[in-house]
Short mmCIF file of the C-alpha atoms (twelve columns), coordinates in Angstrom:
data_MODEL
# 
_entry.id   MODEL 
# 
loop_
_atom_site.group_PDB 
_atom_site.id 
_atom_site.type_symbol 
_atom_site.label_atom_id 
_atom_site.label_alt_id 
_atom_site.label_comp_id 
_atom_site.label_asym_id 
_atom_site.label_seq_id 
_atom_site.Cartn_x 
_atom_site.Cartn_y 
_atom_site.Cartn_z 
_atom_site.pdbx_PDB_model_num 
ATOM 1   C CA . UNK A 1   -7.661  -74.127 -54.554 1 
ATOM 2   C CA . UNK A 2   -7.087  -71.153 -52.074 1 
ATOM 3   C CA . UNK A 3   -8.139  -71.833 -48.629 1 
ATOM 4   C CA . UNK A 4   -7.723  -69.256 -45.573 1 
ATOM 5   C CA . UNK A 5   -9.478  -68.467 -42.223 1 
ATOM 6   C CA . UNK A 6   -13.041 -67.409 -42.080 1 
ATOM 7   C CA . UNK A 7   -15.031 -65.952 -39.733 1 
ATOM 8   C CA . UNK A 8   -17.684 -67.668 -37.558 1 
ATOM 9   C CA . UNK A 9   -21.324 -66.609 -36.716 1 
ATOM 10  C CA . UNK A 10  -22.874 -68.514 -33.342 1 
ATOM 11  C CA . UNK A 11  -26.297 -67.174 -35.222 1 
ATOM 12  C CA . UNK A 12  -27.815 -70.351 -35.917 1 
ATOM 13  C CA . UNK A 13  -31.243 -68.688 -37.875 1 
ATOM 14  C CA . UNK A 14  -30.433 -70.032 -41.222 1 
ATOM 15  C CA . UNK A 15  -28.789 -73.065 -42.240 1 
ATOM 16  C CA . UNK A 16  -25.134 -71.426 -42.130 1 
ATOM 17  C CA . UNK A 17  -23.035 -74.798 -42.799 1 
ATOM 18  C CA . UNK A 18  -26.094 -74.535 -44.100 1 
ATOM 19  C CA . UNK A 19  -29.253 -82.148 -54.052 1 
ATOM 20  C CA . UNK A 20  -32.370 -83.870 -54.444 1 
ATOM 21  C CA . UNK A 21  -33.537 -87.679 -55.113 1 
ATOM 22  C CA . UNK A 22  -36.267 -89.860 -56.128 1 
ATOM 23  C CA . UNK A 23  -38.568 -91.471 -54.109 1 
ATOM 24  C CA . UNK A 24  -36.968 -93.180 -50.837 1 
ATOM 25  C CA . UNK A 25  -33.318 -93.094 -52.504 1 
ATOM 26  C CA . UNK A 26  -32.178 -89.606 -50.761 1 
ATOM 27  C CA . UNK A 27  -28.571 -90.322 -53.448 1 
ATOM 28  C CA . UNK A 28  -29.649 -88.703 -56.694 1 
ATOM 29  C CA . UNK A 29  -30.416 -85.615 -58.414 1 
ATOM 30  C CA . UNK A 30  -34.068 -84.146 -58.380 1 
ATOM 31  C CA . UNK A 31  -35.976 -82.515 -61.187 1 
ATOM 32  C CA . UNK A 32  -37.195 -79.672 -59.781 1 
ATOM 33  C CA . UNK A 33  -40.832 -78.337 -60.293 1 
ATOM 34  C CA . UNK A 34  -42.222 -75.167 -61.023 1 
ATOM 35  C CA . UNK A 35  -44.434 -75.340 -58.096 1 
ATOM 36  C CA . UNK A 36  -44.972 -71.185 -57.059 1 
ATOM 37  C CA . UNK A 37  -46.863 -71.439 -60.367 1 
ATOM 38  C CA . UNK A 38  -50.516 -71.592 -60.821 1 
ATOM 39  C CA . UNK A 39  -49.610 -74.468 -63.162 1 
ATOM 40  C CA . UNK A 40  -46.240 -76.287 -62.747 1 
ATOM 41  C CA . UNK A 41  -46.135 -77.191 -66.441 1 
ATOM 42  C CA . UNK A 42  -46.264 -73.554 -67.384 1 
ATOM 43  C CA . UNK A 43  -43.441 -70.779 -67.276 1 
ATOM 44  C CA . UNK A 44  -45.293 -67.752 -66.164 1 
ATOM 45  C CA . UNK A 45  -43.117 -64.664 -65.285 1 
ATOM 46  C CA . UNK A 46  -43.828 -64.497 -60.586 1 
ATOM 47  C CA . UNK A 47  -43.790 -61.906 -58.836 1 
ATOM 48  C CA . UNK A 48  -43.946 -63.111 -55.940 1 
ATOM 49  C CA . UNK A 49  -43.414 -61.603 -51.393 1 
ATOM 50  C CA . UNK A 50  -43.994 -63.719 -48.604 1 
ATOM 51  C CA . UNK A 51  -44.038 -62.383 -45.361 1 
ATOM 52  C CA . UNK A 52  -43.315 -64.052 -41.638 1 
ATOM 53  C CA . UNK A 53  -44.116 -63.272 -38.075 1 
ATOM 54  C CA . UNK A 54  -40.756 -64.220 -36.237 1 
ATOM 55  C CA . UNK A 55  -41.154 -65.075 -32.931 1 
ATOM 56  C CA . UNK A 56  -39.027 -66.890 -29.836 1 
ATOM 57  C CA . UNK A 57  -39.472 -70.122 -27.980 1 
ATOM 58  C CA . UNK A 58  -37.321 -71.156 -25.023 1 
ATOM 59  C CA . UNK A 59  -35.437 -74.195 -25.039 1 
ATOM 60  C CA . UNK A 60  -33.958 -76.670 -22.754 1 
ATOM 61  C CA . UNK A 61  -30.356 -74.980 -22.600 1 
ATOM 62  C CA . UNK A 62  -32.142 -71.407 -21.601 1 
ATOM 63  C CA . UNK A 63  -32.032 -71.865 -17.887 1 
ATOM 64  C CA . UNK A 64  -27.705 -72.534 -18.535 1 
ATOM 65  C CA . UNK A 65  -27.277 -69.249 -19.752 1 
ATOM 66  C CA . UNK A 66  -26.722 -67.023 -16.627 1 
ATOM 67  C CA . UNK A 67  -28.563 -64.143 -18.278 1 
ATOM 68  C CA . UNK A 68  -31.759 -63.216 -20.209 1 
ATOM 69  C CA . UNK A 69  -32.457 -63.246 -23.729 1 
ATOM 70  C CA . UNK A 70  -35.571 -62.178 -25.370 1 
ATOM 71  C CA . UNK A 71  -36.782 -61.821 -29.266 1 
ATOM 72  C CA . UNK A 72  -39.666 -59.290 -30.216 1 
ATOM 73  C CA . UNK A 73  -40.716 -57.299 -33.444 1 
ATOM 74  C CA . UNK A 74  -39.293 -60.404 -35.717 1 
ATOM 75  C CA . UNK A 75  -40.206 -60.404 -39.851 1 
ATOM 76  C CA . UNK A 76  -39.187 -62.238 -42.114 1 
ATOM 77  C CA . UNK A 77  -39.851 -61.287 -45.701 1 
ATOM 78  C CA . UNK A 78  -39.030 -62.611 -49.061 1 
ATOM 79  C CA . UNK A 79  -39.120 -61.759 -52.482 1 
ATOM 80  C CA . UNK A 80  -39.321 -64.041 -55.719 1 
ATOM 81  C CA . UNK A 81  -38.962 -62.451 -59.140 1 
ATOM 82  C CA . UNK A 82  -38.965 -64.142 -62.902 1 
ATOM 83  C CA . UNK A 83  -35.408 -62.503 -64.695 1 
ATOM 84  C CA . UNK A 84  -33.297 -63.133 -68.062 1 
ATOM 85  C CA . UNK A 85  -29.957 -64.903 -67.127 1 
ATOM 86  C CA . UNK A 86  -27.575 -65.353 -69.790 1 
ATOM 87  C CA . UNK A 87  -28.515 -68.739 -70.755 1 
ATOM 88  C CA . UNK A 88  -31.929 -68.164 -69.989 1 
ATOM 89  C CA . UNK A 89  -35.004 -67.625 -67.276 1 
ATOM 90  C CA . UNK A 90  -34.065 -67.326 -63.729 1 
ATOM 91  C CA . UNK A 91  -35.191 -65.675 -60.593 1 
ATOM 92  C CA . UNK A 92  -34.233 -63.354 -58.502 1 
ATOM 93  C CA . UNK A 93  -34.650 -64.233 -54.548 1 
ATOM 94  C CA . UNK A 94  -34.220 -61.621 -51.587 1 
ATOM 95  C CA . UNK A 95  -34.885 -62.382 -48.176 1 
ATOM 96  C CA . UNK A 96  -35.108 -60.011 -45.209 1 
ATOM 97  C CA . UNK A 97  -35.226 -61.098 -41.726 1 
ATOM 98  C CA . UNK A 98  -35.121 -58.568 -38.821 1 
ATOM 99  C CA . UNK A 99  -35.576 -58.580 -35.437 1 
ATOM 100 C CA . UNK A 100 -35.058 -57.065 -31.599 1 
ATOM 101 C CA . UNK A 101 -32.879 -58.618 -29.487 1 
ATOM 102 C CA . UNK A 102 -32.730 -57.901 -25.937 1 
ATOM 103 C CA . UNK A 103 -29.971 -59.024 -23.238 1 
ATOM 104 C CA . UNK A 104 -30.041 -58.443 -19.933 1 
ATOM 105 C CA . UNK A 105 -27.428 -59.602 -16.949 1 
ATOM 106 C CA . UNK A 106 -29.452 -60.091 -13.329 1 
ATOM 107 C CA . UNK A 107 -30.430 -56.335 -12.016 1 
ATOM 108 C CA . UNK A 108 -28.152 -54.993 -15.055 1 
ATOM 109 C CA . UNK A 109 -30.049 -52.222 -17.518 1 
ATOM 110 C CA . UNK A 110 -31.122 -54.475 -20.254 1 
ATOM 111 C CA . UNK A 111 -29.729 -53.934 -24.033 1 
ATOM 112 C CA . UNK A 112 -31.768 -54.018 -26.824 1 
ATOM 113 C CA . UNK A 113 -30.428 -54.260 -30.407 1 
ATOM 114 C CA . UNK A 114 -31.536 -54.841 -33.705 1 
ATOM 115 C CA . UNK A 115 -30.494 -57.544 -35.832 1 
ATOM 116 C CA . UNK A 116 -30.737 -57.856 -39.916 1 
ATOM 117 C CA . UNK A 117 -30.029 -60.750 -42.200 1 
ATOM 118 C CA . UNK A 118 -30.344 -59.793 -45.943 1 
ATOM 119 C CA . UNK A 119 -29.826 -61.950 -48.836 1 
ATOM 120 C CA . UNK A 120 -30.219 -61.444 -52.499 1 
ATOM 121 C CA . UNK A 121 -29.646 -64.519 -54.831 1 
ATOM 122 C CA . UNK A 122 -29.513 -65.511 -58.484 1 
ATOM 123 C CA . UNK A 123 -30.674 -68.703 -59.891 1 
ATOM 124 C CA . UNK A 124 -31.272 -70.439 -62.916 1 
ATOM 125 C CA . UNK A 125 -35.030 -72.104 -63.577 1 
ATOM 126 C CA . UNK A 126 -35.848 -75.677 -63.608 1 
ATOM 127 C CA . UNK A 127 -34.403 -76.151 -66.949 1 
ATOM 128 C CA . UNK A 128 -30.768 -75.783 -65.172 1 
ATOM 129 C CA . UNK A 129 -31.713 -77.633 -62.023 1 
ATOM 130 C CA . UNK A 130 -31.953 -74.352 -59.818 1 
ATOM 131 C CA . UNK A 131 -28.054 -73.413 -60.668 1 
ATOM 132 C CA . UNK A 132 -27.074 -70.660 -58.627 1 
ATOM 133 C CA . UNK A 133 -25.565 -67.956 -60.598 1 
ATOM 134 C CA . UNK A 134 -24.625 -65.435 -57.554 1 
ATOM 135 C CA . UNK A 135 -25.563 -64.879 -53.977 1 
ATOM 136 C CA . UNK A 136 -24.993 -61.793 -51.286 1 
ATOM 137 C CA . UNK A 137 -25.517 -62.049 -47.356 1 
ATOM 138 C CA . UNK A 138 -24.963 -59.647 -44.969 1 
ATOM 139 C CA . UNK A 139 -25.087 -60.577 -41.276 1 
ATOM 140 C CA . UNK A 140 -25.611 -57.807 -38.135 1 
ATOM 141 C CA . UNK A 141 -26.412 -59.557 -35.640 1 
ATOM 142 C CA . UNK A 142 -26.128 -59.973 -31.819 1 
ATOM 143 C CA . UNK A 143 -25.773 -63.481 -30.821 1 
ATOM 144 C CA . UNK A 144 -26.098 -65.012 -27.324 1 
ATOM 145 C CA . UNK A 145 -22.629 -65.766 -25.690 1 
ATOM 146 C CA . UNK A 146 -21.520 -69.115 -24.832 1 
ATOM 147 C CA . UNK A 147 -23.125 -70.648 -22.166 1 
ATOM 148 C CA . UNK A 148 -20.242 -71.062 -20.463 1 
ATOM 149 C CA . UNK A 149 -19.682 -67.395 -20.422 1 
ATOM 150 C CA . UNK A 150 -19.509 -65.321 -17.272 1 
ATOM 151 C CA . UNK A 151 -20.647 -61.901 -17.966 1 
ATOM 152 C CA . UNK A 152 -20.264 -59.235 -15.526 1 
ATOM 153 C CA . UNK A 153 -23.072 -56.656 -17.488 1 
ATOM 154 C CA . UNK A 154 -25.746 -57.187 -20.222 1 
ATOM 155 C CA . UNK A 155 -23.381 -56.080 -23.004 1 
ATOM 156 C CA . UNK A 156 -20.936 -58.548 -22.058 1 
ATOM 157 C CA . UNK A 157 -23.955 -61.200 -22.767 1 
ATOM 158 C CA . UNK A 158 -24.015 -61.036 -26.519 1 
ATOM 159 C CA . UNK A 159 -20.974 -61.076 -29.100 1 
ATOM 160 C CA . UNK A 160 -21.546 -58.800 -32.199 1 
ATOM 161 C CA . UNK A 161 -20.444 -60.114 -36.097 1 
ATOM 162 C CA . UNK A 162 -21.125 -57.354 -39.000 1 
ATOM 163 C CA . UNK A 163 -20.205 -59.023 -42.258 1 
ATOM 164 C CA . UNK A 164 -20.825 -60.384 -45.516 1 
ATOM 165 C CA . UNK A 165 -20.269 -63.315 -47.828 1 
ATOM 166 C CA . UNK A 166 -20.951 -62.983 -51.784 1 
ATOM 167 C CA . UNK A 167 -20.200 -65.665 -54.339 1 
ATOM 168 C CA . UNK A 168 -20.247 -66.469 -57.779 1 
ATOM 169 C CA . UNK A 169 -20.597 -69.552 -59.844 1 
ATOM 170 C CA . UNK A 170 -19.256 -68.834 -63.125 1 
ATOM 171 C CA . UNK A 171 -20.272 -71.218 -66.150 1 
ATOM 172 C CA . UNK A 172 -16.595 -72.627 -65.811 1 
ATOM 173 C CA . UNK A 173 -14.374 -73.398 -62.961 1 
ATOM 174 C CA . UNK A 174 -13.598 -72.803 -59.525 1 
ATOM 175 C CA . UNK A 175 -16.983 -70.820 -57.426 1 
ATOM 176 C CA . UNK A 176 -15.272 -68.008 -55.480 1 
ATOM 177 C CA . UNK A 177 -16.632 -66.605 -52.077 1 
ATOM 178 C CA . UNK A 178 -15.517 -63.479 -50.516 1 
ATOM 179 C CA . UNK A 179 -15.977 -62.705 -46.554 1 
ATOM 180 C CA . UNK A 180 -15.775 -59.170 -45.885 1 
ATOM 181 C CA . UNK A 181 -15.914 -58.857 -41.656 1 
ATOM 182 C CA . UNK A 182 -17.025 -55.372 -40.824 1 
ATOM 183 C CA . UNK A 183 -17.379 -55.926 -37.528 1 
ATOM 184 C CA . UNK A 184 -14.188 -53.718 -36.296 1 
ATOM 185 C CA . UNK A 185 -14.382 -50.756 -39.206 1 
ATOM 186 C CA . UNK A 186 -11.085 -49.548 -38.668 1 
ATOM 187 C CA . UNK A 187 -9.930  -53.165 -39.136 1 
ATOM 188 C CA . UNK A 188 -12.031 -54.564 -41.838 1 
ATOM 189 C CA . UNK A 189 -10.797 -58.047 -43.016 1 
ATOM 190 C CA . UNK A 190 -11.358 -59.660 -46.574 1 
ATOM 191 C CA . UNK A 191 -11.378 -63.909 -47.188 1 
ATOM 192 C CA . UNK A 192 -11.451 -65.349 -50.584 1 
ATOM 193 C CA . UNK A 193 -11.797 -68.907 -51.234 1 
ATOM 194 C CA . UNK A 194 -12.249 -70.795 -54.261 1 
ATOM 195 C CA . UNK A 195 -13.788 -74.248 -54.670 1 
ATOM 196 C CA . UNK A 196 -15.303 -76.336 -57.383 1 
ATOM 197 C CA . UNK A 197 -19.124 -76.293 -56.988 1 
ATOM 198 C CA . UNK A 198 -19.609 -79.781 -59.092 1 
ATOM 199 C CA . UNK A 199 -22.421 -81.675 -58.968 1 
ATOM 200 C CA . UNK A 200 -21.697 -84.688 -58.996 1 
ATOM 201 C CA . UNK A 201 -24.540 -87.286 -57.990 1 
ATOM 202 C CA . UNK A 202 -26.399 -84.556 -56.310 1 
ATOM 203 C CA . UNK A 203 -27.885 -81.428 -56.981 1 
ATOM 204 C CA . UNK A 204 -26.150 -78.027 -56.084 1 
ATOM 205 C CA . UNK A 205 -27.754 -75.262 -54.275 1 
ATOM 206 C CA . UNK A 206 -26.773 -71.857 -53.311 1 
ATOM 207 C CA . UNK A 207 -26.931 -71.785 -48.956 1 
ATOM 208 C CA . UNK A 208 -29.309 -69.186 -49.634 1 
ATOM 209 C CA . UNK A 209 -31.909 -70.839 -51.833 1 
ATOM 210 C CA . UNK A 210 -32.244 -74.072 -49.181 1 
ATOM 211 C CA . UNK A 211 -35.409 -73.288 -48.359 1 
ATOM 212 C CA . UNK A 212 -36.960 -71.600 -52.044 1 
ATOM 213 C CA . UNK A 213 -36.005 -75.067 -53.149 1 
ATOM 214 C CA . UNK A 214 -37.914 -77.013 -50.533 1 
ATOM 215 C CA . UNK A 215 -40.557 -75.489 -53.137 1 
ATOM 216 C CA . UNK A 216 -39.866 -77.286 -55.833 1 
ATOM 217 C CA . UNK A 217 -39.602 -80.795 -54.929 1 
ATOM 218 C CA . UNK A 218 -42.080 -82.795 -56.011 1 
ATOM 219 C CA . UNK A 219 -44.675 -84.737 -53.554 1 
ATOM 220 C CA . UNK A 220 -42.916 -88.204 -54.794 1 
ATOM 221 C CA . UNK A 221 -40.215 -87.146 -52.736 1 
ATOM 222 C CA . UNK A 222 -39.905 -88.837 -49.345 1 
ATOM 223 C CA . UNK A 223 -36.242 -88.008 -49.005 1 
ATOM 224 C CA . UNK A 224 -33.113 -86.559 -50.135 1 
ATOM 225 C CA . UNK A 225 -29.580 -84.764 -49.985 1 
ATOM 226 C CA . UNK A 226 -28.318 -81.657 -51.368 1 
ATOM 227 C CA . UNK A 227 -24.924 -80.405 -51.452 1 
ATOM 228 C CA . UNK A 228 -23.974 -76.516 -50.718 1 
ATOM 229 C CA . UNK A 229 -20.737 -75.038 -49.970 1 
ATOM 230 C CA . UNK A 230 -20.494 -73.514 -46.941 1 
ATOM 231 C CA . UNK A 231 -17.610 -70.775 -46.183 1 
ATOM 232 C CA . UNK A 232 -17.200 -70.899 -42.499 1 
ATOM 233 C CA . UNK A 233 -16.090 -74.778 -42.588 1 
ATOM 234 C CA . UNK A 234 -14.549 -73.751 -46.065 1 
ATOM 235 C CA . UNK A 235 -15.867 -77.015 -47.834 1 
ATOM 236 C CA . UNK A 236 -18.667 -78.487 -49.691 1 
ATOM 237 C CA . UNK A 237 -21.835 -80.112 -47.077 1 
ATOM 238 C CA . UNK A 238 -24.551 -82.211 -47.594 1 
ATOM 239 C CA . UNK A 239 -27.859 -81.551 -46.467 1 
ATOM 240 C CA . UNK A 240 -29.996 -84.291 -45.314 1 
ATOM 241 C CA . UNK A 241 -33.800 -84.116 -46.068 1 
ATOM 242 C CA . UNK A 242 -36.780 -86.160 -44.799 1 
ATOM 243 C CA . UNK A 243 -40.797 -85.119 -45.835 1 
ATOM 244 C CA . UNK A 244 -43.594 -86.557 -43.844 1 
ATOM 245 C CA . UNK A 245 -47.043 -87.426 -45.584 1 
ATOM 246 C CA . UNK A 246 -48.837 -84.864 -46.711 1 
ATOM 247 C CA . UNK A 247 -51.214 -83.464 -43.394 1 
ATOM 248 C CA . UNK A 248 -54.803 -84.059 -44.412 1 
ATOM 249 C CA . UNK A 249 -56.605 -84.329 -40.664 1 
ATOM 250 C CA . UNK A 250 -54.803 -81.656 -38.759 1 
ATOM 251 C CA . UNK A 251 -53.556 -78.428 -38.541 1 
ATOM 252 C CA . UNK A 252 -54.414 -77.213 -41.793 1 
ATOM 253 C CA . UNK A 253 -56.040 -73.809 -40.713 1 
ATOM 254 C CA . UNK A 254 -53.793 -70.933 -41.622 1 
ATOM 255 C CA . UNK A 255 -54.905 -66.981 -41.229 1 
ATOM 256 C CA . UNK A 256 -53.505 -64.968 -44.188 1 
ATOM 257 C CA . UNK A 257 -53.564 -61.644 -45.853 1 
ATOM 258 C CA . UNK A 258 -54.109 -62.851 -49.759 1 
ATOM 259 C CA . UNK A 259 -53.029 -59.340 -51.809 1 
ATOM 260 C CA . UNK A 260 -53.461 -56.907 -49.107 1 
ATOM 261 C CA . UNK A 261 -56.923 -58.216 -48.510 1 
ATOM 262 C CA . UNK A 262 -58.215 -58.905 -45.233 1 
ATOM 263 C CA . UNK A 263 -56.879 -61.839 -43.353 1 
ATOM 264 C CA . UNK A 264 -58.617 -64.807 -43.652 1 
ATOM 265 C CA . UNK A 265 -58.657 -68.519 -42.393 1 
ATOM 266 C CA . UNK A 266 -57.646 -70.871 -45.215 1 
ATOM 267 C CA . UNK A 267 -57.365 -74.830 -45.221 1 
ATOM 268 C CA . UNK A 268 -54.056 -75.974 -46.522 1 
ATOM 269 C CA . UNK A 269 -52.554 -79.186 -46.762 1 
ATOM 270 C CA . UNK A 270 -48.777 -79.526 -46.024 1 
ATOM 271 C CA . UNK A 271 -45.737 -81.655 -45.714 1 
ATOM 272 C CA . UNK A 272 -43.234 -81.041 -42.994 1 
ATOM 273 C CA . UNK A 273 -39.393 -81.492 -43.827 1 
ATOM 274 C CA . UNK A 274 -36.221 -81.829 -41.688 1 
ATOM 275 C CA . UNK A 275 -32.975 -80.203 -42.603 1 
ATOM 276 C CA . UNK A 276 -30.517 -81.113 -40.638 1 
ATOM 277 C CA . UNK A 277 -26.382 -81.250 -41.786 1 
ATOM 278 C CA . UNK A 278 -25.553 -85.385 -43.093 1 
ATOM 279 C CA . UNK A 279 -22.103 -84.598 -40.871 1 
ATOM 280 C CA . UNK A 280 -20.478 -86.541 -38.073 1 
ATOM 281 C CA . UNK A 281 -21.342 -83.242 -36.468 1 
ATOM 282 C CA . UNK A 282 -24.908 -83.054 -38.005 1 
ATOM 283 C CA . UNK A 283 -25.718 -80.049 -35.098 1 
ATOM 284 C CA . UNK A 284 -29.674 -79.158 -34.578 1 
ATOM 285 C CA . UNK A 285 -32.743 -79.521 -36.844 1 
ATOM 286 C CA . UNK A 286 -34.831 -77.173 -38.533 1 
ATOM 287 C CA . UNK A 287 -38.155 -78.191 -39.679 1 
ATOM 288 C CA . UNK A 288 -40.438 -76.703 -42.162 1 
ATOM 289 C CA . UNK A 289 -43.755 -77.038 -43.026 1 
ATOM 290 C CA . UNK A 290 -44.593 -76.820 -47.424 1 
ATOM 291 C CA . UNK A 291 -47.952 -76.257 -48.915 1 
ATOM 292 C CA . UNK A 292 -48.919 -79.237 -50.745 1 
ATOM 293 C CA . UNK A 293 -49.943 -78.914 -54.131 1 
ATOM 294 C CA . UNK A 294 -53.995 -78.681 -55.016 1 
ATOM 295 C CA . UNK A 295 -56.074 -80.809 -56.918 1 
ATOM 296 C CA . UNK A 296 -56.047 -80.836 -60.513 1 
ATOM 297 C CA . UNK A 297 -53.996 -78.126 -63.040 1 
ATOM 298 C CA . UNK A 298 -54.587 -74.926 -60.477 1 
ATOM 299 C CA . UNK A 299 -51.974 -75.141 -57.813 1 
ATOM 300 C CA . UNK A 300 -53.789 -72.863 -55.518 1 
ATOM 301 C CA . UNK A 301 -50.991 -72.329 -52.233 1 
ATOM 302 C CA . UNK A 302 -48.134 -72.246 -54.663 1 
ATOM 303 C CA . UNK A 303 -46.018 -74.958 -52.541 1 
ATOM 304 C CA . UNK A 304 -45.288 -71.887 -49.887 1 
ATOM 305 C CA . UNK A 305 -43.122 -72.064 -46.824 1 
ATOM 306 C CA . UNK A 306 -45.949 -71.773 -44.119 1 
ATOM 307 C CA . UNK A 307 -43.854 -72.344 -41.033 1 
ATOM 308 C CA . UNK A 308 -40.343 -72.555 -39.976 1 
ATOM 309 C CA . UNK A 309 -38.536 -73.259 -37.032 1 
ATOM 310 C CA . UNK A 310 -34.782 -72.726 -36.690 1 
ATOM 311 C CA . UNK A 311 -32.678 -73.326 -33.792 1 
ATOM 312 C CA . UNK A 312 -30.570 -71.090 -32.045 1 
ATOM 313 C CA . UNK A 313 -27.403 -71.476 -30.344 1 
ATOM 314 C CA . UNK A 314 -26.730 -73.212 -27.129 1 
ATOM 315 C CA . UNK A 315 -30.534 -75.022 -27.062 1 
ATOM 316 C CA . UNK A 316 -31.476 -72.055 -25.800 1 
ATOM 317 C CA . UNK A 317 -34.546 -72.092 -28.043 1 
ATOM 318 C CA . UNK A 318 -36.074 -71.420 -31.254 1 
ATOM 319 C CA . UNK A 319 -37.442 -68.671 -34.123 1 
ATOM 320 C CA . UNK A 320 -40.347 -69.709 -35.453 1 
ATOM 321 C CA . UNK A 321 -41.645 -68.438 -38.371 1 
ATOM 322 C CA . UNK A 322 -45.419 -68.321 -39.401 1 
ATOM 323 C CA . UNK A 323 -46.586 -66.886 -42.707 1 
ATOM 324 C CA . UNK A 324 -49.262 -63.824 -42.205 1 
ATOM 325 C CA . UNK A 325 -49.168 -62.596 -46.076 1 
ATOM 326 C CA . UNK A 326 -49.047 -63.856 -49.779 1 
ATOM 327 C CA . UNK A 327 -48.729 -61.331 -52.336 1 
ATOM 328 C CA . UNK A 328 -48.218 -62.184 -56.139 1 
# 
């Protein structure tokens, strides 16, 4: 197995380093659901775009950073689409998440730029456990320094990364990842590694499918693990899950846009979920909040994401996500 160097990214948005059980057990391998369909027992080609409002919440390590740091004009948009794989259905998942990021050093003239995060993945259906077949990401982004930095001007508050990881999972052997950094162009560096992507007692996701597959677990799940391979520790990680109950009382008032309709107020039941790394170094949490499936054979909400928050580097806060439109 070839193993070399990667590059890091202190963008903690996604799950970067960043498997499912039954009931309680968190050890085994969970059969997934079709739960984005109107009926989980039926294949029906989706067509499916989500789309977020990204905003920022300060945390407790803010006031450490000896500089401002501000988030505004933040979406977050995906795409799920039925496709032929070779052995049969799939889906095809993008997701887009941009936003304006502004730094600013005491009486310094503030910099704003523009971060993007785009990733387009390939995945088997239920009837191959959500196998990954490929993935893309490519990363600009402009991420706070260490708070232990000493800047002497806003653009010495941020460092910048400009790169992308692709992978494939052939039907044999070794997965292979390949880091292209683009962050200096006239010295653009390429990282292969290979690695087995095996099962083994848990499932196998793609990094960039965590949270489609947060989807598809059925409500008999309390907890669970999932394995994913992550290239900037250059090994295989599990992924520690734990649902609530289902919220029946409270907060179940969301304000969509159903197919470009006007927004309206709907009552949905969810489940939140931790994700957090099952590592001696397990880092921060993310936590995000599923639709619960309906009563009877119509599953109205589709299991969607409704809300996600993701931590960001340093404790210096959050983005939280909120969904604003369903389109299918």
């Amino acid at each position: 197995m070839k193993k070399k160097t990667v590059i890091s990214s202190a963008l903690a948005v996604l799950l970067c380093a960043s498997c499912f059980s039954a009931c309680g057990t968190g050890d085994n391998k969970i059969e997934f659901g079709n739960f984005w369909n109107d009926n989980e027992l039926v294949y029906d080609n989706i067509n499916e775009t989500l789309a977020y409002d990204v905003s920022f919440v300060q945390g407790a390590g803010y006031s450490s950073l000896g500089y401002e740091v501000s988030y505004s004009n933040g979406t977050y948009v995906t795409t799920l689409e039925s496709i032929t794989l070779p052995n049969g259905g799939g889906y095809k998942y993008t997701t887009t998440l941009e936003i304006d990021v502004t730094y600013q050093y005491k009486t310094d003239e503030p910099v704003v730029m523009h971060d993007r995060i785009y990733t387009e993945t390939l995945l088997y259906d239920r009837t191959y456990n959500l196998r990954p077949v490929s993935s893309l990401k490519q990363v600009l982004s402009h991420s706070p320094a260490s708070d232990n930095a000493s800047p002497k001007s806003s653009e010495e508050c941020y460092v910048a990364y400009n790169y992308s990881v692709e992978t494939i999972y052939p039907a044999e052997g070794d997965a292979v990842t390949t880091i292209t950094n683009t962050s200096d162009p006239e010295n653009i560096k390429t990282v292969i590694q290979e690695f087995s992507a095996s099962s083994g007692k848990y499932s196998v996701l793609d990094n960039e499918t965590l949270l489609l597959a947060l989807r598809a677990i059925p409500a008999s799940v309390d907890s669970a693990t999932v394995k994913m391979y992550s290239p900037y520790v250059e090994r295989m990680q599990k992924v520690a899950l734990s649902f609530s109950d289902v919220d029946e009382d409270e907060g179940q008032e969301f304000k969509l846009s159903m197919n470009d309709t006007e927004p309206q107020t709907y009552p949905i039941a969810y489940r939140s979920v931790t994700l957090k790394l099952n590592e001696t170094n397990s880092g921060a949490t993310q936590t995000a909040w599923i639709a619960q499936r309906s009563q009877g054979t119509k599953n109205t909400h589709h299991n969607v994401m409704l809300r996600l928050e993701t931590p960001i580097a340093y404790s210096i806060g959050s983005l939280v996500y909120e969904l604003r439109s369903i389109n299918r």
